[in-house]
C-alpha positions in Angstrom: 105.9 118.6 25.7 105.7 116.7 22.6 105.7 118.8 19.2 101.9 117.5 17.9 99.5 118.5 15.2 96.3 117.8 17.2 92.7 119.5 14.8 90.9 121.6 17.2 88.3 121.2 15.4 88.0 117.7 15.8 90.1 116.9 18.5 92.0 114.5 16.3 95.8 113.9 16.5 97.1 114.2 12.9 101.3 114.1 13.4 103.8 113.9 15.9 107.1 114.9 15.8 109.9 113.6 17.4 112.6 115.7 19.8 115.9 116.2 17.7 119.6 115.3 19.2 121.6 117.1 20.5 123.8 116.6 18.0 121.2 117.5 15.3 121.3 120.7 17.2 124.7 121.3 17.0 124.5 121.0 13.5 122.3 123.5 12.8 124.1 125.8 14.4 127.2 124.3 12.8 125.5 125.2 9.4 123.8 128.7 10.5 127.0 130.2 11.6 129.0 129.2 8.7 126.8 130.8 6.4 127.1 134.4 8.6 130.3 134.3 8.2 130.5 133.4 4.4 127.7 136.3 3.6 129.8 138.7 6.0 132.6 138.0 3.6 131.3 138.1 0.7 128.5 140.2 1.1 125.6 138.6 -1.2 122.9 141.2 -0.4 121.4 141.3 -3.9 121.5 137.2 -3.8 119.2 137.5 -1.0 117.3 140.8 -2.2 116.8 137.9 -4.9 116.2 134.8 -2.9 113.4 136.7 -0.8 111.5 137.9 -3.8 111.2 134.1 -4.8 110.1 133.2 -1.1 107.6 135.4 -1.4 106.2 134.0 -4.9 106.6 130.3 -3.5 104.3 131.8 -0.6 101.6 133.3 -2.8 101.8 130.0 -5.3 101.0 127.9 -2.3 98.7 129.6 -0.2 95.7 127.9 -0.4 98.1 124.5 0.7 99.7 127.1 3.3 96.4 128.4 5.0 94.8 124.4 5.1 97.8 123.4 7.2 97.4 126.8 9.3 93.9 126.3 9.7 93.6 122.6 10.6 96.6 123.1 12.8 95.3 126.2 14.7 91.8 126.4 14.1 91.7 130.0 12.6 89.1 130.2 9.6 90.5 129.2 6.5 90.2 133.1 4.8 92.0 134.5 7.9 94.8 131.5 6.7 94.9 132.6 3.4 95.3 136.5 4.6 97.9 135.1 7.3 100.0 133.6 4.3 99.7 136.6 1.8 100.9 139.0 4.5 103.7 137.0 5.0 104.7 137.3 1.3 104.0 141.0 1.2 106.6 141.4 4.6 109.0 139.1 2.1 108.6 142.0 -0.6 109.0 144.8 1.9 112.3 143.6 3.4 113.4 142.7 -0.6 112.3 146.3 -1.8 113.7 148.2 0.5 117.2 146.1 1.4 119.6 148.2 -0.5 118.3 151.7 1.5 118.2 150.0 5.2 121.6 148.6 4.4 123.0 152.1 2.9 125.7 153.7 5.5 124.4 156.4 7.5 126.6 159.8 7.7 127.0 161.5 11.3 127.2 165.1 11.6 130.6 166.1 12.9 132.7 169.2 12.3 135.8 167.8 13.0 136.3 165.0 10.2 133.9 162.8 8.5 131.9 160.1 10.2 129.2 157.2 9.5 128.0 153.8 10.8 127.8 150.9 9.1 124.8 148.3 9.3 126.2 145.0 9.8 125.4 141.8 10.7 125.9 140.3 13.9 125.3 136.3 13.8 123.0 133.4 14.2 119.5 134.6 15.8 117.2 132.7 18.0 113.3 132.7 17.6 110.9 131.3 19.8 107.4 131.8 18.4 104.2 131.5 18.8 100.8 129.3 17.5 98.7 131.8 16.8 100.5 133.9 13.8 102.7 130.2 12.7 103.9 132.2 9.5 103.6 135.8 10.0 105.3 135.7 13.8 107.9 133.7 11.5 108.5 135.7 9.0 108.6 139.2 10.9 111.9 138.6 11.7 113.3 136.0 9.6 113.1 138.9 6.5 114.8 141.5 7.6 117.9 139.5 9.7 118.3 137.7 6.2 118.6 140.8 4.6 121.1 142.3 7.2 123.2 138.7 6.3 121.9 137.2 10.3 121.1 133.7 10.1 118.2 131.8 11.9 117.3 129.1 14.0 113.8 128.7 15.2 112.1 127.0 18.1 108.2 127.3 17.3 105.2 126.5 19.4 105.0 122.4 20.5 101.1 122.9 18.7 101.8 124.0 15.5 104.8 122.1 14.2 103.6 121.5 10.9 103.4 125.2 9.6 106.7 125.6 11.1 107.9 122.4 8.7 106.0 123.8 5.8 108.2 127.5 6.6 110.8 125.5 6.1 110.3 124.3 2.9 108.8 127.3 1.9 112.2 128.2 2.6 113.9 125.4 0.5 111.8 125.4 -2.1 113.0 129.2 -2.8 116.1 128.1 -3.2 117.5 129.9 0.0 121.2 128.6 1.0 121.2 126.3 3.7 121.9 127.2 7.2 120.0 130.6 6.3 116.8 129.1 7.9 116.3 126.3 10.3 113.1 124.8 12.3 114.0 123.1 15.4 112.4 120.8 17.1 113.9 120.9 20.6 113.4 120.5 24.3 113.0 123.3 26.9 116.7 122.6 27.8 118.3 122.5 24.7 116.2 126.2 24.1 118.9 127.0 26.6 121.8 125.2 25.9 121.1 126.9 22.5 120.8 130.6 23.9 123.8 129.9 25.8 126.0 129.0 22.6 128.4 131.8 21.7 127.4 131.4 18.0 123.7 132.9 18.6 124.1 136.7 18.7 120.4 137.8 19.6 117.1 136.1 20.7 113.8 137.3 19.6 110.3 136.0 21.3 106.5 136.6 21.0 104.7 135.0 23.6 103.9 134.7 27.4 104.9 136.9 30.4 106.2 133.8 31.7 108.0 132.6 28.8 109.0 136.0 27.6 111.2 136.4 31.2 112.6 133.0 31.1 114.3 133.4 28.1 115.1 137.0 28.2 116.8 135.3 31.8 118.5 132.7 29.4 119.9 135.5 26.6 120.7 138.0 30.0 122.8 135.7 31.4 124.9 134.9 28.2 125.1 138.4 27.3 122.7 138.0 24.2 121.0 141.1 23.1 117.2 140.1 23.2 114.1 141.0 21.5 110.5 140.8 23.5 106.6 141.0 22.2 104.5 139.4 25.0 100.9 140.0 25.8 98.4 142.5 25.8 95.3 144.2 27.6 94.4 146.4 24.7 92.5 149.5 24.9 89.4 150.3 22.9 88.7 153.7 23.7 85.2 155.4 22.5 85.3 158.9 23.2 81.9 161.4 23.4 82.2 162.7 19.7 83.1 159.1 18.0 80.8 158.1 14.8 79.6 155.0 16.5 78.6 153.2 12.8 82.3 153.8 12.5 82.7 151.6 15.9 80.3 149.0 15.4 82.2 147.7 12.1 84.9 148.1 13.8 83.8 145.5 17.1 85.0 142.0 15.2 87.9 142.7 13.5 89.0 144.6 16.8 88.2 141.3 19.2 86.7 138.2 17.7 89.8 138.1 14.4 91.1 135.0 15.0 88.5 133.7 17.8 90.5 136.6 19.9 93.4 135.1 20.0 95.5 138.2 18.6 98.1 139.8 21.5 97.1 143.5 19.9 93.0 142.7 19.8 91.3 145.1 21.7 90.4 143.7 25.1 88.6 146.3 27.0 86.0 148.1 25.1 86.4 151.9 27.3 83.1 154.2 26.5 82.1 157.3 27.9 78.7 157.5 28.9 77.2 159.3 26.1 77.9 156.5 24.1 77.4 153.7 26.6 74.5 152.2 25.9 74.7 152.8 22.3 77.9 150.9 22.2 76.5 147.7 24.5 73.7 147.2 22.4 75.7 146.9 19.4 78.5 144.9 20.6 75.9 142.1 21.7 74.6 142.6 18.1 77.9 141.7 16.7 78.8 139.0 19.1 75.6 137.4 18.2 75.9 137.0 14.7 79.5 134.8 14.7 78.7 131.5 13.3 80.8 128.9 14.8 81.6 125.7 13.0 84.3 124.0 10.7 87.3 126.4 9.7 87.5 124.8 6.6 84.0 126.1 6.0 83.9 129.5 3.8 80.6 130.4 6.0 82.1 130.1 9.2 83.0 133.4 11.3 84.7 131.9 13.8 86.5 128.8 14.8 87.8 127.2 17.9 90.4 127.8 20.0 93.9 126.5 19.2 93.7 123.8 21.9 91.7 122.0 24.8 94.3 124.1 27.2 93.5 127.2 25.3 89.7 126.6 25.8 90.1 125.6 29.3 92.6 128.9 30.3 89.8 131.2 28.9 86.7 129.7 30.6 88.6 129.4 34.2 89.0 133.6 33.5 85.7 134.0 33.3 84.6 132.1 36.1 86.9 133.9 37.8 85.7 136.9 37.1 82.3 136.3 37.8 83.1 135.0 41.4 84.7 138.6 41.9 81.6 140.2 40.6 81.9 140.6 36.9 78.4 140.2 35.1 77.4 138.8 32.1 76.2 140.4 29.2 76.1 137.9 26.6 77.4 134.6 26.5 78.8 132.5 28.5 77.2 129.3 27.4 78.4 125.8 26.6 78.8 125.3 22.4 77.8 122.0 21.8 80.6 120.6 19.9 83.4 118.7 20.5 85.7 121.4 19.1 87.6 124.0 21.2 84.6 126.7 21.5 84.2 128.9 23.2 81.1 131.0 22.6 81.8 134.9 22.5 81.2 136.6 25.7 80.5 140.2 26.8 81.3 141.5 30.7 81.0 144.1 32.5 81.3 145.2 36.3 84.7 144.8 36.4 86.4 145.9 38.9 90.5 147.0 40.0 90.2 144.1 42.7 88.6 141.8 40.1 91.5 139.6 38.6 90.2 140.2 34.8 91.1 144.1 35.1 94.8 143.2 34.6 94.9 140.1 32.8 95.0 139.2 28.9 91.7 136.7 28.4 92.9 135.5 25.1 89.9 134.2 23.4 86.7 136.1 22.0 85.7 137.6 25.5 85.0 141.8 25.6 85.0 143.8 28.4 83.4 146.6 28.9 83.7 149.7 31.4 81.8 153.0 31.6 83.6 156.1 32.4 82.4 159.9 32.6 85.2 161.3 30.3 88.2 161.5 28.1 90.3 162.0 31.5 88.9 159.2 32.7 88.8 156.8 29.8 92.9 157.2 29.2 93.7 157.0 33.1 91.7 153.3 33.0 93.3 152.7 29.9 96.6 153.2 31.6 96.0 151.5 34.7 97.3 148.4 33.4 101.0 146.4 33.6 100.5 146.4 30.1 101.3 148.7 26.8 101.3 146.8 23.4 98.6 148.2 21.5 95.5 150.9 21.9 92.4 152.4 19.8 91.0 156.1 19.8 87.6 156.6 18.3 86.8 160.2 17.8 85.3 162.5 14.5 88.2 165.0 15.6 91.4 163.6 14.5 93.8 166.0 16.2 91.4 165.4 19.6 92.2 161.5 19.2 95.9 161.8 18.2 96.2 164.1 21.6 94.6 161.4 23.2 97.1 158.6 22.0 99.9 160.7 22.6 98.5 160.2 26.6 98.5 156.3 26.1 101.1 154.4 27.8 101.8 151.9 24.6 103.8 150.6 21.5 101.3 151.6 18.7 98.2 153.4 18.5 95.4 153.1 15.9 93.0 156.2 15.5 89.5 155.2 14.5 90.4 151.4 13.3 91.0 148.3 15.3 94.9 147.8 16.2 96.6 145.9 12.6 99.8 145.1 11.2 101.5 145.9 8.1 105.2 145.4 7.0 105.6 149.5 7.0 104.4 149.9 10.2 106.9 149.5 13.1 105.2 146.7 16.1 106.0 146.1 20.0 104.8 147.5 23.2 106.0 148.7 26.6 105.7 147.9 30.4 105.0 143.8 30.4 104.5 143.5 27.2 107.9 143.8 26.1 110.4 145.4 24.4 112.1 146.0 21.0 110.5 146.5 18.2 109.7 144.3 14.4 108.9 145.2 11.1 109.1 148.5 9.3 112.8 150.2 9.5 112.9 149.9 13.0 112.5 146.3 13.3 115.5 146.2 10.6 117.8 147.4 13.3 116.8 144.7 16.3 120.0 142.8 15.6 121.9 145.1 13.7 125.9 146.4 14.6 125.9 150.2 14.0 129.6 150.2 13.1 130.5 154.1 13.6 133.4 154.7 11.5 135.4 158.2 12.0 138.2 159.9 9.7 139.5 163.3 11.3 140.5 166.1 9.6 143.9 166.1 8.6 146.0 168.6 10.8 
């Protein structure tokens, strides 16, 4: 597939980019692992503590230029854009701040000597990301591998190519050494001709099931130690005693933030039946009041889908459902535009032989299911091949934080909709992957813990 900028708004093709060689390829990587092995011998961490600080001020300096290539690329409304770019900075700061202590040597208990491991570097790393985050997917793991002194080359989604050019010379304008960062813009096979190379130490992904197995088949093969965040079928669970004004501000940030296409958004809205009716009316309050229109427009709510594929995926799941007995709610109805729309939808009647109950819709579609209790309501949330995210809505904080400690996921969010933050460790379990970004722990993906060990003398 071709790497285009193609509006979604307007359907428009704005740039294509062309396929590099093969030997443009080799250069990159030519270039990337040169400058590993130059920082792993001379160090450099404060140059980069530096370097990252400016990235971050180049981000923040150009954001409003940052979010209108996001937005007319992707389609997400131009504040969620702007929000996209300054969280990017702030993981930029984060990694910079806090550089020196993730790098510091870690002592190891031992009563015969004196031991401690050493956080070191390990190579070139190997991103494939996706459209929907084109700068904060990015930057998640380009800041803390350029801390540890790992270099990377990146394969971005075909449909958003020119935020992953503008990273690039976010990048350069920075002043960041070359070879440090690259974009690529390369072919399915040269993904694994790349993988394959014995310069790339580690591949990272966020995307598909599918694609998240065919390259974690690709870095398997070679040996490559291999980072995965795939999808989600997020739980929004409402137990008897939540403070549902709490939960109805809570509904759009939770599934409609970025027209729904979020891997963490909450996907099926689990209430027990105290709450049940409360909850439907005022979901199909909120879902009603999302204006659709331009991106570029302050006024808009909620924009299109990334792509005529994306709009198409969504609406053949929810004819699908409804063939295997799913009703609906609200919604559901053609948007006359000729923009990727798809108007918000609510549905309910699911059922385990339905093929929505294990599948991530990933557009602004809510599903909801009623269920007599607490036991219940985390059994259904568990009954999925997924585990990436999860909400608990309750008054009683220790009676929710029991309840999360039940849920078979990455991260759980007591009484808020599931969010990210640099501080705050992200990645899931079962099919949606494994390994884990930002915070400390994503500072280790890629890491060597060199153990190093001096006995007593005898």
């Amino acid at each position: 597939m071709a790497y285009q900028t193609i509006n979604p708004y307007t359907g428009k093709t704005v740039k294509t980019y062309d396929f590099i060689s093969d030997g443009d390829l080799e250069t990159a990587l030519a270039s990337a692992h040169a400058l590993y092995k130059k920082w792993k011998a001379s160090d450099a961490l404060a140059e980069r503590i530096s370097q990252l600080r400016r990235l971050a001020a180049v981000l923040r300096r150009n954001e409003e230029q940052y979010a209108k290539i996001i937005t007319g690329e992707v389609g997400k409304i131009i504040s969620e854009s702007r929000g996209e770019v300054e969280l990017s900075a702030s993981i930029a700061e984060y990694y910079a701040d806090h550089g020196e202590e993730f790098m510091a040597p870690v002592p190891v208990p031992t009563a015969s000597g004196r031991a401690y491991y050493l956080k070191q570097s390990t190579g070139v790393i190997f991103a494939v990301e996706p459209w929907n985050f084109p700068f904060y997917q990015v930057m998640r793991v380009f800041a803390p591998n350029f801390i540890a002194g790992n270099t990377m080359l990146l394969k971005h989604a075909s449909i958003c190519p020119s935020s992953a050019q503008a990273f690039e010379d976010a990048v350069k304008e920075a002043g960041i050494e070359e070879g440090a960062f690259k974009n690529l813009f390369i072919s399915y096979d040269q993904v694994s001709k790349a993988i394959a190379d014995p310069r790339i130490s580690g591949v990272c992904l966020t995307g598909s099931e599918r694609g998240g197995a065919s390259v974690a088949s690709e870095a398997g093969k070679a040996l490559k130690k291999s980072s995965m965040e795939l999808g989600g079928n997020d739980a929004f669970i409402i137990l008897d005693d939540a403070d549902m004004d709490v939960v109805k501000r809570m509904i759009a940030p939770a599934r409609l933030y970025n027209a729904g296409q979020v891997c963490a958004s909450s996907k099926r809205f689990i209430v027990t039946e105290k709450n049940y009716d409360r909850f439907v009316s005022d979901l199909i309050d909120v879902f009603s009041q999302v204006k659709l229109g331009d991106p570029m427009d302050e006024n808009t709510t909620m924009g299109p889908l990334s792509s005529a594929q994306a709009k198409k995926d969504v609406l053949d799941a929810i004819d699908a459902g409804i063939r295997a007995g799913a009703q609906v709610l609200y919604g559901n109805k053609p948007v006359n535009h000729p923009g990727n729309f798809v108007m918000p939808t609510i549905l309910t009647g699911i059922t385990r032989d339905n093929p929505l109950y294990n599948k991530e819709v990933f557009g602004p579609v809510g599903e909801v299911f009623k269920v007599r209790d607490e036991e219940e309501a985390i059994a259904l949330a568990n009954d999925s091949s997924y585990g990436l995210g999860s909400t608990v809505f309750s008054r009683d904080l220790d009676r929710a934080q029991a309840a999360a400690r039940r849920i078979e996921a990455g991260m759980t969010i007591i009484n808020a909709p599931c969010l990210t933050q640099p501080d705050l460790p992200f990645g899931g379990v079962k099919n949606s992957g494994y390994g884990r970004e930002l915070a400390e722990l994503g500072f280790y993906t890629f890491l060597n813990e060199h153990m190093v060990y001096v006995p007593e003398s005898k």
